[in-house]
C-alpha positions in Angstrom: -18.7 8.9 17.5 -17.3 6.3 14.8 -16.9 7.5 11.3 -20.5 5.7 10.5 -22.5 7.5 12.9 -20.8 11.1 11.8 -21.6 10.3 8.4 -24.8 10.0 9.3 -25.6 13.0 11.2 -27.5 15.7 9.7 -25.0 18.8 9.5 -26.2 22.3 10.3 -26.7 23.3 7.0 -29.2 20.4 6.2 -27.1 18.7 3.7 -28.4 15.4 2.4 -32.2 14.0 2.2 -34.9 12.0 4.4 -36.2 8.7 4.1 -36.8 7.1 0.9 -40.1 7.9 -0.1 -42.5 5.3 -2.0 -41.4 2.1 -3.0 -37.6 1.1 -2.3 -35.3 -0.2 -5.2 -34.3 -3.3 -5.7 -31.0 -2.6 -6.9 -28.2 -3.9 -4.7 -25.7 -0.7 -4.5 -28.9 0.7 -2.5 -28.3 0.7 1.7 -31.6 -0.4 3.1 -30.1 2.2 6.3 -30.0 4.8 4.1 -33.2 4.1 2.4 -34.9 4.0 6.0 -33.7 6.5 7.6 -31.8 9.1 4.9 -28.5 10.0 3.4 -26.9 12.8 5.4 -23.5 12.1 4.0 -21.4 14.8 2.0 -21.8 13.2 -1.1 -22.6 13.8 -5.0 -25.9 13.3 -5.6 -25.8 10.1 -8.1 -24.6 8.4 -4.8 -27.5 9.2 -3.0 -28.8 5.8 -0.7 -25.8 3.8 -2.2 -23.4 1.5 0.1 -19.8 2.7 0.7 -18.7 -0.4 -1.7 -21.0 0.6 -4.4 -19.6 4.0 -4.2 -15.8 3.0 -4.4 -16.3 0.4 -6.8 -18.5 3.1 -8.8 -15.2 6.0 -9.1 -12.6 2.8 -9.1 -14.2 2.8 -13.0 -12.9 6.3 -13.5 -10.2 7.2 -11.1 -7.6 9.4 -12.8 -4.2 7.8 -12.9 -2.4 9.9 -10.5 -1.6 9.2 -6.8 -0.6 11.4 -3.8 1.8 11.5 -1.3 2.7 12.8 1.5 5.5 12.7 4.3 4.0 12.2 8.4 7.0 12.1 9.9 5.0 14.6 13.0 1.5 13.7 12.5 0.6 16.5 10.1 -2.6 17.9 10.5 -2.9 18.6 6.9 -2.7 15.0 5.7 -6.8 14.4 6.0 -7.3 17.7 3.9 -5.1 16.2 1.2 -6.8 13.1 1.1 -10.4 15.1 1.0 -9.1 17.0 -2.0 -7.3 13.8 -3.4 -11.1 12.2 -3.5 -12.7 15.8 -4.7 -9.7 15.4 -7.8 -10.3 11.8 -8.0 -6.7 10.4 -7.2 -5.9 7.1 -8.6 -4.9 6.7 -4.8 -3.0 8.6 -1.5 0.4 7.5 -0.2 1.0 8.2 3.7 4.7 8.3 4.4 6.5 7.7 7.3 4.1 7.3 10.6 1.0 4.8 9.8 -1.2 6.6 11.9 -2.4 10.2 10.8 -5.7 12.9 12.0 -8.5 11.7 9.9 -10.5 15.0 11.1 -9.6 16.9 8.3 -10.8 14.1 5.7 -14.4 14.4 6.8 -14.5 11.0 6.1 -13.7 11.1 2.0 -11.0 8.2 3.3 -13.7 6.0 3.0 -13.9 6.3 -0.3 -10.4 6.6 -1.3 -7.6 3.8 -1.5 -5.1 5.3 1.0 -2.0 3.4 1.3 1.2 3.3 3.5 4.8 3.3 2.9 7.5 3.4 5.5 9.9 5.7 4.0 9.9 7.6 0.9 12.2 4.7 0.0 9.7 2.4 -0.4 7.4 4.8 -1.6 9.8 5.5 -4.7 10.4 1.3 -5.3 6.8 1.1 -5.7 6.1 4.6 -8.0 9.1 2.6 -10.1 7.8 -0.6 -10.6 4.5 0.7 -11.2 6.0 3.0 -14.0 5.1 6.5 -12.1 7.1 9.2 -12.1 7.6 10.5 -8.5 7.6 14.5 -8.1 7.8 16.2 -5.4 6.4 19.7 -4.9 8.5 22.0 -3.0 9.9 25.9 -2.9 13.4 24.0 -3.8 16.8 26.0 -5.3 16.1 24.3 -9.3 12.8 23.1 -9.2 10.5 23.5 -12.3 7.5 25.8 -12.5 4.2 24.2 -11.8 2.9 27.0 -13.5 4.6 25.9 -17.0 5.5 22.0 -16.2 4.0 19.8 -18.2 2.3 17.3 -15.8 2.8 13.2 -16.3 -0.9 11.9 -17.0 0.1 9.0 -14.9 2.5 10.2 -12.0 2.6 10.4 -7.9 2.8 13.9 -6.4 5.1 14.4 -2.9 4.7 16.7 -0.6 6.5 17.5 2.3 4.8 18.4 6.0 3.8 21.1 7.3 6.9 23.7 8.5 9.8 21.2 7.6 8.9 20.7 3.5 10.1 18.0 2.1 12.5 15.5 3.3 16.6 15.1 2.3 15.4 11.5 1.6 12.4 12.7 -0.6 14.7 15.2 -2.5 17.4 13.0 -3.6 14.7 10.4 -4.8 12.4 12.1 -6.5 12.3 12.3 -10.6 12.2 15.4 -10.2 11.1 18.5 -8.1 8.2 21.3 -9.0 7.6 24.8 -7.7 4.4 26.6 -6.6 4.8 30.5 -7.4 4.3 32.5 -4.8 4.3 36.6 -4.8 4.0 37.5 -0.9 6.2 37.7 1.9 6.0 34.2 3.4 8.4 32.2 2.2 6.1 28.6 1.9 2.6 28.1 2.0 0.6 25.6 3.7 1.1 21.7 2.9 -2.8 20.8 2.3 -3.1 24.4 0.0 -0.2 23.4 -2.3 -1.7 19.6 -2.8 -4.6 21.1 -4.0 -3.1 23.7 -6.1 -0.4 20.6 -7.4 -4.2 18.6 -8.0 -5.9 21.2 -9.7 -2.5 21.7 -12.0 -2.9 18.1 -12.9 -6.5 18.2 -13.5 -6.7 21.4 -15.7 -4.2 19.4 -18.3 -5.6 16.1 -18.4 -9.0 16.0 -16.8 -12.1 16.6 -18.9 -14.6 19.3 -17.3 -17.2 18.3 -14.5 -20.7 18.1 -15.4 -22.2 20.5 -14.1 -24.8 20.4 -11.2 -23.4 16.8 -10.1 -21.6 17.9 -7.1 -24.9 17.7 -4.6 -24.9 18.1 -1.5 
């Protein structure tokens, strides 16, 4: 099944709506596919019917000006939920690391709507933050790293992660700007790779985002 056609197919819980009903609209962001035969997709509801291009050009209007990274060095399985909540946080834009190709399971598709870029080492990765004026900070359990907790966050910035098991890379370490800590109270000593993007996100977010409106999620 291609990304399309599982986009497409009803889920179990009966997200999305039927067929359009009455006449259709004439305005072009409208899929006359979706109009026929209904939106089943996981998406807000203001993008109800629209085209994948109307949809990205519609959030490339309001895109918040950080980015995402992070290292696939063994084909982490976590790298499609980051990019899920990347688009839920509305990421300027996510940066795979390392190996081009990555498990797009996890993303349920939100890729489609993202800008997802590659870099082949965190060297490149770190040229690019630089000329673009970023600050690159990586998030890892790391001897002197910074509370996330109490860190003021860069409005503009790229967040780092490391994969799953191995954290972050030497490479990653010595060329970040600098290197933030998630607080953790149990007995494990990290937490999963995909949990602390979103908790990193959500850090972000709560300083510089302004509140959802509510009800807009959908479906």
């Amino acid at each position: 099944m291609t990304d399309a056609e599982r986009e497409l197919t009803p889920p179990v819980d009966g997200v999305g709506v039927g067929p359009w009903e009455g006449p259709w609209p004439e305005d072009p962001r409208y899929d006359p596919e979706l109009l026929a035969h209904g939106d089943r997709r996981n998406v807000a509801d203001r993008y109800r019917y629209w085209t994948v291009e109307a949809v990205v050009a519609d959030l490339d209007t309001r895109r918040h000006p950080f980015h995402v990274a992070i290292e696939n060095w063994k084909h982490d399985l976590n790298i499609g939920t980051v990019v899920r909540t990347a688009n839920a946080f509305l990421a300027a834009g996510v940066h795979v690391v390392g190996n081009r190709r990555w498990n797009r399971r996890g993303a349920m598709v939100t890729d489609r709507y993202m800008h997802v870029h590659h870099s082949p080492d965190v060297a490149t990765l770190a040229a690019w933050s630089r000329r673009e004026g970023l600050p690159l900070l990586a998030v890892d359990n790391l001897p002197g790293a910074r509370p996330l907790e109490t860190e003021p966050l860069p409005r503009a910035c790229v967040l780092l992660f490391g994969q799953e098991g191995t954290g972050l890379s030497d490479a990653a370490r010595d060329l970040a700007d600098g290197v933030l800590s998630i607080a953790q109270y149990g007995s494990t000593r990290s937490i999963n790779a995909g949990v602390a993007a979103g908790i990193a996100m959500h850090a972000w977010i709560r300083q510089h985002a302004e509140a959802a409106v509510p009800g807009d999620l959908g479906g």
